[in-house]
N, C-alpha and C positions, 0 to 999 in steps of 0.2 A: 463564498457566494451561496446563495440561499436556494431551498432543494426546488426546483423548477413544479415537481407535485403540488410542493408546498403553496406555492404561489397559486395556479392551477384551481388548487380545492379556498385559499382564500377569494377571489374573483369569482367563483363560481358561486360561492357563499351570500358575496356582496351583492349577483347579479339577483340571486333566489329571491334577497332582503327584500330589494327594492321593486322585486314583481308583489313578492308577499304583501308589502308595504302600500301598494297603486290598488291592489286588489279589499283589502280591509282596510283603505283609508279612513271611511264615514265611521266605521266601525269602531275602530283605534280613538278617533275623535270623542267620539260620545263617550267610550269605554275612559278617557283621561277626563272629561266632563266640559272640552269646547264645542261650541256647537258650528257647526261650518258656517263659511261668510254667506251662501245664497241664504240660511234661515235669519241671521242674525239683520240683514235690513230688508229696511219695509218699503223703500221704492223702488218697485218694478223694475225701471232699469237696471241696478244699481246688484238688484236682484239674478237678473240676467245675466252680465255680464259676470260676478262671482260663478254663477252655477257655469259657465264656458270657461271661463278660470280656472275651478275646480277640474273639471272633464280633461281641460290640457293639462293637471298639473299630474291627474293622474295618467294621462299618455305618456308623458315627460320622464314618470317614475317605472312605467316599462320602456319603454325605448331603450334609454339608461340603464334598466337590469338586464335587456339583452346585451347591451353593447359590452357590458360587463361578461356577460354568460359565453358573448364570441370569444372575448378575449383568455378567459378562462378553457371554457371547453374544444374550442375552435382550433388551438394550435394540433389537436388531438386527430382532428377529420383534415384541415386545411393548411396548405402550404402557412408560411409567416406571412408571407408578402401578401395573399389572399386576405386571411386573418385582419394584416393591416389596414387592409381597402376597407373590408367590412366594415372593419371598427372606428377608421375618419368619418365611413358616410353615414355613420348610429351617431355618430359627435357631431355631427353635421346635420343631423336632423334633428336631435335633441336641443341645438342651439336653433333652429329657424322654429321651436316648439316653444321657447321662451322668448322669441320675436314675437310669435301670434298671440302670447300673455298677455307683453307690452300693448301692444296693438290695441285690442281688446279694450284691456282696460282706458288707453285713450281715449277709443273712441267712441266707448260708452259712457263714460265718467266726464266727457268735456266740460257738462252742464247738467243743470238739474233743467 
């Protein structure tokens, strides 16, 4: 069975990643040489709608390095059964954050 620390300090690792990651996204982008979808089209809406994309994907990617960060650092301050609440309602919200993506883009993209 694998050393409980161990897990611990991976999760916490993963949760850092994905804050690191939400925080330097535009950055990391340019730095590999794509340029984000609100620069790359030129109609307005189309515009929009990427830029509220963008903004929830970067919500998406902390929410998800907290819910990682509970799961990792949380057994530490919190009961489990706490811990596990925590960590359905960060899974639970990071899914109703890829609902507001779809969304979004439906209902900007219907038409030109």
């Amino acid at each position: 069975m694998p050393n409980n620390n161990l897990i611990m300090i991976f999760l916490s690792f993963i949760g850092f990643l994905f804050i690191l990651l939400a925080l330097l996204n535009k950055q990391l982008l340019r730095w590999i040489g794509i340029k984000p979808m609100s620069e790359v089209f030129t109609n307005p809406k189309f515009q929009r709608s990427a830029r509220i994309t963008e903004k929830l994907g970067r919500l998406f990617l902390v929410v998800f390095g907290v819910g990682f960060l509970v799961q990792g650092v949380g057994t530490q301050f919190l009961s489990s059964a706490v811990t596990y609440t925590v960590s359905m309602t960060i899974l639970g919200l990071s899914g109703l954050i890829i609902l507001a993506m779809f969304i979004v883009v439906l209902a900007n993209w219907k038409g030109k």
